[in-house]
C-alpha positions in Angstrom: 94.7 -2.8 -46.5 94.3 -4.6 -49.8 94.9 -2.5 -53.3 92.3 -3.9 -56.2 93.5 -3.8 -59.4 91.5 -0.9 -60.1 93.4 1.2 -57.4 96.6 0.0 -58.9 96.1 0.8 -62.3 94.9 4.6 -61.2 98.1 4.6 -58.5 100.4 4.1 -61.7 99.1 6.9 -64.2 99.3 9.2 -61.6 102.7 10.6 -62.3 104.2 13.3 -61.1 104.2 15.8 -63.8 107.8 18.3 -64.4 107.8 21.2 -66.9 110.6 21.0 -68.8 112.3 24.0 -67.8 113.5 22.4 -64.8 115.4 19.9 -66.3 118.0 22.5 -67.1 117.3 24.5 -64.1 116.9 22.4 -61.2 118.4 19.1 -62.4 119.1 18.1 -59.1 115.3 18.1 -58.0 114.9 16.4 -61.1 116.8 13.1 -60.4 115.5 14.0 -56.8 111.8 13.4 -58.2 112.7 10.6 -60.2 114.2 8.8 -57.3 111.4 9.0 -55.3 108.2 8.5 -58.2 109.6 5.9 -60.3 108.9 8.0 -63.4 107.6 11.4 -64.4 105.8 13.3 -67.0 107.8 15.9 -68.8 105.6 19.0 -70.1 105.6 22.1 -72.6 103.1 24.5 -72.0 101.2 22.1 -69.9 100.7 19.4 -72.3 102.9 15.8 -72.3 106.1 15.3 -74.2 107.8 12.9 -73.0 108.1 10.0 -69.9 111.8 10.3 -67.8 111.8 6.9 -66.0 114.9 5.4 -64.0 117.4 2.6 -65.1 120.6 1.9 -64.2 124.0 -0.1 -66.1 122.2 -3.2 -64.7 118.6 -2.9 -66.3 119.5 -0.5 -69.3 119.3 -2.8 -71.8 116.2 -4.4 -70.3 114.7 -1.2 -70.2 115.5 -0.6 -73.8 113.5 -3.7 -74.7 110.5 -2.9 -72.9 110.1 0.7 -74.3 110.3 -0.9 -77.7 108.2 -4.4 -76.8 105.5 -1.5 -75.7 105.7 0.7 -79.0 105.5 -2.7 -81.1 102.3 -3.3 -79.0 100.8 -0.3 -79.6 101.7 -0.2 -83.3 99.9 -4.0 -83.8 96.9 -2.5 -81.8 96.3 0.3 -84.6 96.9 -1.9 -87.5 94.2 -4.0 -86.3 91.8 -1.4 -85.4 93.0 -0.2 -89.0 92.1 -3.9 -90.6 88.4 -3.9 -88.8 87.7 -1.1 -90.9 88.1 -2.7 -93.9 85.7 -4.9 -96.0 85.9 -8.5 -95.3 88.1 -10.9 -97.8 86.0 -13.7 -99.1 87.7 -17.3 -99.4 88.1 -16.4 -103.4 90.1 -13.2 -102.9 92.2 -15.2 -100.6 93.0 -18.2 -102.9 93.2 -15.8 -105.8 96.1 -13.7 -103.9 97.6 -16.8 -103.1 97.5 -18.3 -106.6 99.3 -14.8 -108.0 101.8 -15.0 -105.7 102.5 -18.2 -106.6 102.7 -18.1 -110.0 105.6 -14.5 -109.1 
């Protein structure tokens, strides 16, 4: 059976989803469920909070990267959503910015 990329992208965001009580409580099922999903949703009264994913002294720092490499991302994405909003800059303004920071 062939997965489309479709099926894929739905198989990944649906995670396994842990209140956050049983991180104290049942910490074994905990590592138990992280073993065998490859990441889960922590909640708080039923809403998100937070994403528990695996790594290991191998792929720490890797994973380190990513996480960042991913909130980078996402922070570019709104400033350019941001920027659309905005008026255009005509060729003057730009050559007019670029004279006064020229001239310090």
């Amino acid at each position: 059976m062939k997965i489309d990329a479709q099926q894929k992208s739905n198989r990944m965001l649906c995670m396994k989803m842990l209140p956050s009580r049983q991180l104290a409580a049942a910490p074994g099922r905990v590592w138990k469920s992280l073993a065998e999903e490859g990441a889960v949703v922590v909640t708080k009264d039923g809403k998100p909070r937070g994403i528990l994913t695996p790594t290991s002294d191998r792929t720490l720092l890797e994973d380190l990267q990513d996480l960042v490499f991913s909130r980078a991302r996402r922070a570019v994405s709104a400033l350019r959503v941001g920027a659309m909003r905005l008026p255009p800059v005509t060729d003057r303004e730009v050559e007019q910015e670029i004279a006064a920071v020229r001239r310090g």
